[in-house]
N, C-alpha and C positions, 0 to 999 in steps of 0.2 A: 342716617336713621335716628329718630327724635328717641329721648329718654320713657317715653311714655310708649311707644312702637314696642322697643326693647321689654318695657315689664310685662305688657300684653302677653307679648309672645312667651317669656318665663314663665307667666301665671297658666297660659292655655298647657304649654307642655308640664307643667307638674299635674296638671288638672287630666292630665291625657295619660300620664304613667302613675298617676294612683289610680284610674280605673283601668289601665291597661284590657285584663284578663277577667274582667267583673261580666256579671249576668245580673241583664235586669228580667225581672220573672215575672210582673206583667202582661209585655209581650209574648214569652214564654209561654205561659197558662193561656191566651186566647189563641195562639199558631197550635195548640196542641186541640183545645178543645174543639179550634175548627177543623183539624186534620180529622179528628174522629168523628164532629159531625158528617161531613162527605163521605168518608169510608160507610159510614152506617148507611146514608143515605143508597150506593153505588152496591153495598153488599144485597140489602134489601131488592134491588132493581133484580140485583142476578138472578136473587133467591127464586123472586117473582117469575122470571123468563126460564127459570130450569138452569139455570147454570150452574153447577156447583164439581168439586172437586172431589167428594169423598161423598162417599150414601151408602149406609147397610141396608139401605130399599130394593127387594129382588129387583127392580126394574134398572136400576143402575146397572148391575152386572152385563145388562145386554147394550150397555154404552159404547159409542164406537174410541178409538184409541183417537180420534180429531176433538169429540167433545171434551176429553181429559185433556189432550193440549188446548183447546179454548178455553176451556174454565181456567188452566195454569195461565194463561196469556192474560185473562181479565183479571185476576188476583191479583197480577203485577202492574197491570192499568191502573187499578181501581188505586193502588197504594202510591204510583207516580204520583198521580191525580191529586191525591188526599193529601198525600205529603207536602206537594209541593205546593198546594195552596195554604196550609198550615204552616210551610216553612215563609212564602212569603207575605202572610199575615205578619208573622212575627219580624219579618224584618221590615216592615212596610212600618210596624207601630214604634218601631225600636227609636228610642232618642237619642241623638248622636251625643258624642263629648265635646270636649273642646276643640281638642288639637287634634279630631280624626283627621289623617290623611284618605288619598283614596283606595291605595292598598290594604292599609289595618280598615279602614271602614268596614271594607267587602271581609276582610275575613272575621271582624266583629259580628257583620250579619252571618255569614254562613254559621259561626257557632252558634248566634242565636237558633236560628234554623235547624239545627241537629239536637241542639237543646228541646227545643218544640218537638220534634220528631220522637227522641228518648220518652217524653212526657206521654207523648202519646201511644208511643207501646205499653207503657206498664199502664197506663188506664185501658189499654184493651184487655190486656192480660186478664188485670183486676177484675171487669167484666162477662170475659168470656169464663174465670173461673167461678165467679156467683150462678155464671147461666147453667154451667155445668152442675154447680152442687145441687140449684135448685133441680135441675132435670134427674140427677141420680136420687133423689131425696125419696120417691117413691118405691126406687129398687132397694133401699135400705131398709126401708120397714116391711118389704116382702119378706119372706122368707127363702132361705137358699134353696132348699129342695123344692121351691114351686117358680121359681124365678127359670128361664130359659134360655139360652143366646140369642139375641134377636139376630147375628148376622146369618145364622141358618133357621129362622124360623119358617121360612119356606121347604126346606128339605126336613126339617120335625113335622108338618103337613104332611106332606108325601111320602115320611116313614108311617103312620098311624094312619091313610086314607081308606075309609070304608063306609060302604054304602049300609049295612049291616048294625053300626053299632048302637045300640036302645042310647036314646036321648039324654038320659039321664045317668049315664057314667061319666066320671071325672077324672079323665085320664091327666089331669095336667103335672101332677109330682111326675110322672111316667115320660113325659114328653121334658120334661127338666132333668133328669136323668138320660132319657136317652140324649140331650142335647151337650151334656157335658162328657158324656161317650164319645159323637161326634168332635168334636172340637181338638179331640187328640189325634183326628185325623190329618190335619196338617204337620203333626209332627213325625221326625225320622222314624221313627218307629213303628207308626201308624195305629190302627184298633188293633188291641191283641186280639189271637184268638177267642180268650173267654169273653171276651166283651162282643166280639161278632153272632158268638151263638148265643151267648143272654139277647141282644136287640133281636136276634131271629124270633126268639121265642115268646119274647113281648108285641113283636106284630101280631106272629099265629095269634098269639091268645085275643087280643083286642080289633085284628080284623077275620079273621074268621080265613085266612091265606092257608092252603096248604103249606108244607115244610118246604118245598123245590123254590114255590112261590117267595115265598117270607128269606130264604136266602139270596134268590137274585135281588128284591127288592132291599137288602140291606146295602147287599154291595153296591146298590146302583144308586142309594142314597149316603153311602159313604164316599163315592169317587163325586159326588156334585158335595159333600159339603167341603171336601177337600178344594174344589175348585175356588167355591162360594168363600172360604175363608183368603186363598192366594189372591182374590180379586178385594179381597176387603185390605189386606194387607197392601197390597201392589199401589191403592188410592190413598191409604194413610201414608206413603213413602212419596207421594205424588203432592200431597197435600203438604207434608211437612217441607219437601222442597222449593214447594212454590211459595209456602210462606216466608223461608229465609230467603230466597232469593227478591220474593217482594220487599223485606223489611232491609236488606243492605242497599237495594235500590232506591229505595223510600227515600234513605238517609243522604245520599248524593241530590233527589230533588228539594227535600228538603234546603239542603244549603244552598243549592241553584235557587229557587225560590224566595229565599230570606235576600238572596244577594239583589235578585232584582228587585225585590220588596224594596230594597234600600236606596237605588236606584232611580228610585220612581219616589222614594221619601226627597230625595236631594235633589227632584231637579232634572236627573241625567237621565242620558234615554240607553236602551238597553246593550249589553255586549254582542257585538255581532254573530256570535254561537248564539246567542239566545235567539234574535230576529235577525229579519231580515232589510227591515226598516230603516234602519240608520249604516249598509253597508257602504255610503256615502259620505260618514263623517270618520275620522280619527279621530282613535280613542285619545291621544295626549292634546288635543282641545277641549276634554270635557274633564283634567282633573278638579278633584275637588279643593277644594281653599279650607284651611281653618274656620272654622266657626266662629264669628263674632270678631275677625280678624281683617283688615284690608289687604285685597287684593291687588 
């Protein structure tokens, strides 16, 4: 081996153990930004077609227990999908070092890849918390006494229904009051007595119901909002678990992705878990060699 072989190879290795553990954030910033481009894209498609996992829409409630496992199945699609073309952006643009081997290589890209991925969670975060402030921004300047629960604003209807009442009453503080009546109905304790006959007594007076009347119709819109609320909860529990289960998911194609990214940056064709294409060749004829190095 020549004198000049030898400092080659000492220069690639110093060159390879000072960036060991480095992040270049470049690729970083474009595997996240297009992880989140696709997710938005795949979210919007869902939205489009009715898929979704959580809805305070009366019409959700009549959703069968298949459409909540599809919506959760697509959540986790959508986030494979998203992730792992994010992750293998970033490994696809990633510039290697010197003295990558093929083992540090791949797990050079997978970090990249989960780096990409991390970036891409907290810009959804960020996102979906703007979307939210902006959406809540008009129930702040409402006032609390006129403001309602939307998740039983179908059963405040059907508490106050009457064909009877002049045009021109404004039952809506009345209807925010009895809504925050209801809403203790899911709780162990349920509507107290005094709150059962005050709503009794605000139907009488505003639909024109007899007393026998205005009692069944309480109870029968207390035992649906108690349902209405166990159904809104049961989709938030549905919803939060599909989302972590999408986002640990995410993270594994992430680095799956970054890896083939890199892959495909150097040359080599993919690991046989990945495809099926190359179940012909062995993998210790495609390692890789030092960069800038004879092989």
């Amino acid at each position: 081996m020549s004198i000049e072989t030898v400092e080659i190879e000492a220069l690639a290795a110093e060159r390879g153990s000072e960036g060991r553990w480095s992040l270049q954030w470049g690729p970083i910033l474009a595997g996240a930004l297009a992880a989140c481009a696709v997710s938005s894209i795949m979210v919007t498609f869902a939205a489009t077609v009715g898929l979704g996992v959580s809805s305070a829409a009366p019409s959700w409630r009549d959703a069968s227990v298949a459409l909540w496992i599809l919506s959760g199945i697509y959540l986790v699609l959508q986030a494979l999908i998203s992730f792992g073309c994010g992750g293998y952006l970033a490994g696809r643009c990633r510039p290697t070092y010197g003295a990558d081997l093929s083992g540090d290589t791949e797990s050079r890209d997978g970090l990249h890849g989960v780096a990409s991925w991390a970036l891409a969670v907290v810009i959804g975060i960020i996102l979906a918390a703007l979307i939210a402030m902006g959406a809540s921004r008009s129930n702040l300047t409402a006032s609390p006494s006129t403001t309602e629960p939307s998740v039983i604003s179908a059963e405040i209807d059907h508490l106050f229904r009457s064909a009877r009442r002049p045009g021109n009453v404004d039952i809506t503080p009345l209807r925010a009051e009895a809504g925050r009546i209801l809403m203790n109905s899911s709780s162990h304790s349920g509507v107290s007595t005094d709150d059962r006959n005050y709503l009794a007594q605000l139907v009488a007076a505003n639909t024109g119901l007899s007393g026998p009347d205005s009692d069944r119709r309480v109870d029968a819109v207390i035992a649906e909002s108690k349902t209405a609320i166990s159904r809104a909860r049961a989709g938030t529990t549905i919803l939060a678990f599909s989302v972590a289960t999408a986002l640990l998911l995410g993270a594994a194609a992430a680095w799956a992705g970054a890896e083939a990214g890199g892959r495909h940056r150097d040359g080599m064709p993919l690991s046989d878990w990945m495809t099926h294409s190359n179940r012909f060749h062995r993998r210790k004829r495609w390692q890789r060699s030092p960069a800038g190095l004879p092989e």
